[in-house]
N, C-alpha and C positions, 0 to 999 in steps of 0.2 A: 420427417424432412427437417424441425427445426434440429433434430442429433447432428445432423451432418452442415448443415447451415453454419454452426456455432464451431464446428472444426473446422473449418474454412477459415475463422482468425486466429489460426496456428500457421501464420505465413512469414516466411523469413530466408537470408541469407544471410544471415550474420555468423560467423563462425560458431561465436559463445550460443549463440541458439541452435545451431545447427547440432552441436555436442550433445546440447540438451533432447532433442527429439532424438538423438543414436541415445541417448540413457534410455528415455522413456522406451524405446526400441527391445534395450537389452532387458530391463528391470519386468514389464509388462505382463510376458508368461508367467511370472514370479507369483503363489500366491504369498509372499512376502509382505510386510507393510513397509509403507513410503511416504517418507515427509518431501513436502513441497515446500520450499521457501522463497519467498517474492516478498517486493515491496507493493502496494497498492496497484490495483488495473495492470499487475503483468498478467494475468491469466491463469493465475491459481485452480482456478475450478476448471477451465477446459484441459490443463494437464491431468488434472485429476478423472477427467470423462476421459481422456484419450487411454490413462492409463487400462482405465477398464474395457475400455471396447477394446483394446488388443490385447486384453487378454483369455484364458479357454471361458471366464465365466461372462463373456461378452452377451450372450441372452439371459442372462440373469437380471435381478435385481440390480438396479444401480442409485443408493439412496445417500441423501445428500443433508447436512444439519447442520446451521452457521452454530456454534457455541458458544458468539458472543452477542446472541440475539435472546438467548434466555437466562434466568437465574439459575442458581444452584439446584432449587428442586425441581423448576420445570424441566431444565435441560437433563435429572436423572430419570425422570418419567419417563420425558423421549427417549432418551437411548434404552433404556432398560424395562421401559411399562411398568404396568403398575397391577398390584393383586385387588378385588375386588375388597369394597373396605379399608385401602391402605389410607384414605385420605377424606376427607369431608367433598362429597362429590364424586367420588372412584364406586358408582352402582355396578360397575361388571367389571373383569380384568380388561386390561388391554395391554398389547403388544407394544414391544419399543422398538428403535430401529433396527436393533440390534436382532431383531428376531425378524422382522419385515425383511433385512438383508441376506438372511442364511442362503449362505450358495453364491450369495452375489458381492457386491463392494457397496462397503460403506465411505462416505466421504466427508469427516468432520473438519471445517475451515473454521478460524481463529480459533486454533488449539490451544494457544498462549492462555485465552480468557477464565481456562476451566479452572476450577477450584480444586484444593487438596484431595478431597471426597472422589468427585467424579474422575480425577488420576490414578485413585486408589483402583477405582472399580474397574476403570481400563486397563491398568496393568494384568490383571487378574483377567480379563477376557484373551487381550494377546497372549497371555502365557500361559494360561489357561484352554480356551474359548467355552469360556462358562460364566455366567452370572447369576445374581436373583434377580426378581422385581423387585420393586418395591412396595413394601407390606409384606415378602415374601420369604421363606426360609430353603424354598428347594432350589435346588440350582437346576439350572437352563444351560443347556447348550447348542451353541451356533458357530457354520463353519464360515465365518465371514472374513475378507480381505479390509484389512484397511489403509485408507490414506489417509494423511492430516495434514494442514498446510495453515500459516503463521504467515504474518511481516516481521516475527522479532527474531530476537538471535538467545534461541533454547537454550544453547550451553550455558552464555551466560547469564541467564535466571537460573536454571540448575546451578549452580556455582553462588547465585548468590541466593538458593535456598527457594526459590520462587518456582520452581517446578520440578518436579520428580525426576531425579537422577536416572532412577532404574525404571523407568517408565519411556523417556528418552534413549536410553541404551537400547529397549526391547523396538521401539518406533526407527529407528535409525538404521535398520539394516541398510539401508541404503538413501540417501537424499539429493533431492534434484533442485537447485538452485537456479533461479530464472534470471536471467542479465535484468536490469532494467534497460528499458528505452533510450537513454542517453549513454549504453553501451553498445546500441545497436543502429547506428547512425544512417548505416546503408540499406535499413528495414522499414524506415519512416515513409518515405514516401513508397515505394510497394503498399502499404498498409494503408495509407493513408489513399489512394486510389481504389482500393479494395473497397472502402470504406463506404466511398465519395460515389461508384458506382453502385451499388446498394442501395444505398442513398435515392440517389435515380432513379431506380427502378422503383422501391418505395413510391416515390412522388409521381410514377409513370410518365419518368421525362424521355423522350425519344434517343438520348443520348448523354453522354458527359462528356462536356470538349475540355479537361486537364484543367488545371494550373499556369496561374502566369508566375514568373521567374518571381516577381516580389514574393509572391504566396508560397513559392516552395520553399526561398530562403527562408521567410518566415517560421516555416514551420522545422526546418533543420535545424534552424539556430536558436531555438526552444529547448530548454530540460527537460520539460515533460516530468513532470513529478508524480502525476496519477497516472504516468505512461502509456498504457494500451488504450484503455480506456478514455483516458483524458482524450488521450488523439483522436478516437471513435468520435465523442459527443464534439471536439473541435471539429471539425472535417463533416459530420452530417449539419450543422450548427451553416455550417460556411456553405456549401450545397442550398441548402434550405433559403439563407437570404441571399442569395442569388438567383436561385428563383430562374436558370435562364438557359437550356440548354446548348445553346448558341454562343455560353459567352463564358470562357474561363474563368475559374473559381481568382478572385483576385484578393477579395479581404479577409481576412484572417484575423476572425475576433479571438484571443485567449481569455477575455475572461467578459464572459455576460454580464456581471454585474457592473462594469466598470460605466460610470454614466457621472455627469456634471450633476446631475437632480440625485444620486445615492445619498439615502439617509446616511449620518451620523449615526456610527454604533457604540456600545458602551465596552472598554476593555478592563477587565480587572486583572489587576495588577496586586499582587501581595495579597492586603485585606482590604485593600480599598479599591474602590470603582471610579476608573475617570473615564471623563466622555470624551472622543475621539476629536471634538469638535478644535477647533483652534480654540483659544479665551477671548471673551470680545473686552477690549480697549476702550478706555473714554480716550477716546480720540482729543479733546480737548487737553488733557493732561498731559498726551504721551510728547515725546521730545521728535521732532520729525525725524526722517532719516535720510541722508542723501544718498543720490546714486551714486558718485565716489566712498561712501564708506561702504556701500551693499559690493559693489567688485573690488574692493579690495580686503576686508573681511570674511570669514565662513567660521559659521559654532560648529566643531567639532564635537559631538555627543563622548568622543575618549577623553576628550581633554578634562582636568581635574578641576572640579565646580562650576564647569559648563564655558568655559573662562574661553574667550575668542582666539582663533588662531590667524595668523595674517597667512594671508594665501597669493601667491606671485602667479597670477596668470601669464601664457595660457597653461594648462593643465592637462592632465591626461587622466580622464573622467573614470575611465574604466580600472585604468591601473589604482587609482585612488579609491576605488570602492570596492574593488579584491581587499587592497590593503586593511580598508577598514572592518569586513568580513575577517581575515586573517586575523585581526588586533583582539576582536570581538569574542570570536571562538577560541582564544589565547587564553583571555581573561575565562570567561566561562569556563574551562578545562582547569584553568587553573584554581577557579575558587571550587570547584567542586571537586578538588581532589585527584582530578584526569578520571574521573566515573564517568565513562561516556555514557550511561545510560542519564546519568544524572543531568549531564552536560546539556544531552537532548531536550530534558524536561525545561532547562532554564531558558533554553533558547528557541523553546515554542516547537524545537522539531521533532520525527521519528528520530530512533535510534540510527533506520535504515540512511534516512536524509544528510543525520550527522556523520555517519559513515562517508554519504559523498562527499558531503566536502573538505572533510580530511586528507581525502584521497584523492581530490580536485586539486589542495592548496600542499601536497605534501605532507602533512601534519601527522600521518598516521605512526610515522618512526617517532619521532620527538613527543608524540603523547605515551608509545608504547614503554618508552627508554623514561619518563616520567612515573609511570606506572612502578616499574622496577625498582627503581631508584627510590 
């Protein structure tokens, strides 16, 4: 029951997902392998179940191994086992996935994490389907299907040497790219009522009376950065403190932690740690400040050594804090060379993330023409 429960949040009408469930459609009979590419909470693993259940080895084995949840040699024991003896603690052999799956579909998520070794050994299964254990010299073989599925963008590790070229060739027969959430705008609340009703039933509420107009804007007019997901835990989150079958879901918390009493946390910066807190003032010493220089004033964080900028109210808040986003990721792209991977790293986001907004603010020709140039 939960196999089918959990395909139930494959719901949509969005074109770009609609495309994607005709892939998963065509690719599926395939025993071919199939990379999955999403950013966080689009549904990487239920693609990966769907792909299996429709395909002929849908009673088979269907097994499943995040790769960025173990090290180098735990995660080659899993996939490959291990020979009696191979290790301090190996008292018998044991099987690895790779052999638990024969027949069926193996499902390895955050494929990016694995190390040169354990790409070595996968290449050699796909092109192969043969492996050893470990400890072992004879080779094994298994007729296994597989998928892998990432938030990065393969090519470019492979390009810049960070994952196996001809490993991603053999992986790639075909790849199914999952919109995120903020591409699929006419899917949120569908999903989000799926969710909510669930929800309900969970708590044995006698019914779910919707959404008030505030609550739906709200949640349309959200990014959704952990996307599926995110919207799951917002939407049971909002159900839950409501508490009221009787009475449309109206408040829409996006971030639990957000409270007047949240600890001050510590951000490291560079090589040094500062505390998030404001600095406390001897109030004695400091120079007062009035309220005609606070509205006519604003420190701009661009501006060169912090130095004040005058500001002509009124303003237009939004258009001013694109701008400063745009200025931002300007500078970042620019001192890092236009490496968007790098760019990402400076500016605290995915690579996925700084993709949107390139693509949000236009930026993605002017960085690509950068690049070349």
């Amino acid at each position: 029951m939960s196999r089918y429960r959990q395909q139930d949040n494959l719901l949509g009408q969005a074109n770009s997902f609609l495309e994607v469930l005709e892939q998963i459609s065509q690719i599926a009979p395939l025993d071919k392998p199939v990379l999955v590419i999403g950013e966080r909470g689009t549904g990487k693993e239920l693609i990966a179940a769907r792909l299996h259940f429709l395909s002929k080895r849908w009673d088979q084995n269907y097994i499943k191994l995040n790769c960025a949840a173990l090290n180098e040699s735990l995660l080659e024991s899993e996939l490959f086992g291990y020979e009696a003896g191979a290790f301090t603690g190996a008292a018998k052999r044991r099987e690895g996935r790779f052999e638990v799956a024969h027949n069926g579909t193996l499902f390895l998520d955050e494929l990016a994490n694995t190390s040169g070794l354990i790409q070595e050994k996968l290449l050699r299964v796909v092109e192969y389907g043969e492996f050893e254990r470990v400890g072992g010299s004879k080779s094994v073989k298994t007729d296994v299907r597989l998928i892998a599925a990432t938030n990065e963008d393969l090519p470019a590790l492979a390009e810049a040497g960070e994952f196996r070229a001809d490993l991603l060739d053999r992986l790639a027969f075909d790849v199914i790219t999952i919109p995120p959430l903020r591409e699929r705008r006419e899917d949120i609340m569908m999903l989000a009522e799926n969710f909510a009703i669930n929800m309900a039933r969970e708590m044995e509420m006698e019914l779910f009376s919707g959404f008030t107009e505030k609550a739906k804007r709200t949640l349309l007019e959200y990014d959704w950065p952990g996307n599926i997901r995110e919207l799951k835990n917002v939407v049971e989150r909002a159900v839950y403190r409501t508490n009221n079958p009787h009475l449309p879901v109206h408040e829409i918390i996006l971030d639990p932690f957000e409270s007047a009493f949240r600890p001050k946390g510590r951000v490291k910066t560079n090589d040094r740690v500062k505390s998030t807190e404001l600095p406390q003032h001897n109030t004695k010493a400091d120079t007062p400040i009035t309220n005609a220089v606070v509205e006519k004033t604003d420190v701009s964080p661009l501006a060169p050594n912090n130095q004040q900028e005058i500001v002509e109210y009124p303003i237009d808040l939004k258009e001013r804090s694109q701008q400063y986003e745009i200025d931002m990721i300007k500078q970042a792209l620019a001192d890092s060379q236009f490496n968007q991977k790098k760019t990402a790293e400076k500016l605290s986001l995915t690579y996925h993330q700084l993709r949107g907004y390139l693509k949000k603010y236009n930026l993605l020709d002017s960085s690509a023409e950068n690049v070349e140039a």
